[in-house]
N, C-alpha and C positions, 0 to 999 in steps of 0.2 A: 581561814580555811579550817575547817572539822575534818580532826583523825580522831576514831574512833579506837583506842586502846583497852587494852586487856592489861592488866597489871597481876600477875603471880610472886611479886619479888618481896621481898621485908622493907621496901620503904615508900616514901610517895612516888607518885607521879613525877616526873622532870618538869621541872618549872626554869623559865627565862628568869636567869638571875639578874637581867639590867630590862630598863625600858626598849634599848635598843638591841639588842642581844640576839644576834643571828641564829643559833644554836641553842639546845638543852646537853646539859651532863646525862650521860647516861653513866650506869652506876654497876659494879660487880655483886650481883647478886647469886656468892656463892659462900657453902659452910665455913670453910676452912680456907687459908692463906693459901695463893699457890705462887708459888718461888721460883722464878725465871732466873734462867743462867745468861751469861753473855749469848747472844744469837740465837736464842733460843723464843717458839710462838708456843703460843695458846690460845684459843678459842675459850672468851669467857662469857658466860651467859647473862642476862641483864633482866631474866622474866617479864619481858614486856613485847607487847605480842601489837603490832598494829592493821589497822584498816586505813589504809591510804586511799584517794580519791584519784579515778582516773585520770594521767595526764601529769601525776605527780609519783617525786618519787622522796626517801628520804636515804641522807647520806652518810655514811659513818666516818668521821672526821678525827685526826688525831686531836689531844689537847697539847695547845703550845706549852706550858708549864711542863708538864711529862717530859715534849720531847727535849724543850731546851736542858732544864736541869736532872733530869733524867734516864734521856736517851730511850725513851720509851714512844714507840709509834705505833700507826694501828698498820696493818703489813699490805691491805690491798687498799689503799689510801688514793678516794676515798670512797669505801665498801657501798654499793648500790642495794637499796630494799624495794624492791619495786610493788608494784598498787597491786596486783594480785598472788604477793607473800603473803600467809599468814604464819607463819612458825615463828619461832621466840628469835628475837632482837640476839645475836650475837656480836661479839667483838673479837676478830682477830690481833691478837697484840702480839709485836717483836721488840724483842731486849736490844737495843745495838749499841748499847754499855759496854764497858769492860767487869762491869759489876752489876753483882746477884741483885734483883730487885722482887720485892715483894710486892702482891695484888692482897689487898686485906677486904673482906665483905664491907661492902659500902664506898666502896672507893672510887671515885668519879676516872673512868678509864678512856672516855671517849664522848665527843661531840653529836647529837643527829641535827641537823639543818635539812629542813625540805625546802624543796627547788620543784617551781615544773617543766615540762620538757615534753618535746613533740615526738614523734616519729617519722620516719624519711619515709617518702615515697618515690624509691630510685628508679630512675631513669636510663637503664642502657643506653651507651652512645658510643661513637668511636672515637672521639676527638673532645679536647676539652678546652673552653675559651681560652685565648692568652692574658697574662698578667704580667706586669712590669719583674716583678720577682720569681714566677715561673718554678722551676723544680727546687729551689733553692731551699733548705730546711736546716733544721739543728744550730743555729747559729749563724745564718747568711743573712740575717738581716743587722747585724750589730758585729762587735770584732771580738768574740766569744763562738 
């Protein structure tokens, strides 16, 4: 698939770091350190600006390393960029530490993975077919 990218930031392009590798690191592309408190978000910018193909979208994903040892997650998880964005790739990040954590320039904050995806074309009706499980949600299918 061709995404056509703008790159504003101080480093490369996001590259798949394995052969199989679902996702690219997206990277904090800002001057200065910014210093998250316990529960505490920021919006951090990544200078990278995309041209998605209709029908696709790209996802903003947290990184498991952050959040295991960390406690660092991306907060609308996982953040939708859809094909007719163009403005700069952000990352919303929340602390859910009990400890201050620092974002330093260049620091790999977050995942994109593109997926594509359709659009509904909904159907008004009054009734909807039955299913063996039916309204059942949140944990009716298992004992959770």
């Amino acid at each position: 698939m061709k995404v056509n990218i703008i790159n504003r930031s101080a480093f490369e392009l996001p590259t798949y770091e394995t052969k199989l590798s679902a996702g690219v690191d997206l990277k904090a592309n800002i001057d200065v350190a910014i210093h998250l408190e316990s529960m505490e978000r920021c919006l951090v910018k990544t200078g990278l600006f995309l041209e998605l193909p209709a029908g696709v979208e790209a996802q903003v994903r947290p990184r498991s390393g952050l959040a295991l040892k960390k406690g660092i997650t991306v907060l609308n998880s996982p953040g939708t960029i859809d094909a007719d964005y163009r403005g700069e790739v952000g990352v919303i990040l929340i602390n859910l530490s009990k400890d201050k954590f620092s974002i330093n320039p260049g620091d790999r904050i977050a995942q994109l993975v593109f997926a594509k995806h359709e659009q509904a074309d909904f159907q008004k009706v009054e009734v909807l077919s039955e299913t063996d499980r039916g309204e059942g949600g949140f944990g009716s299918t298992g004992n959770n």
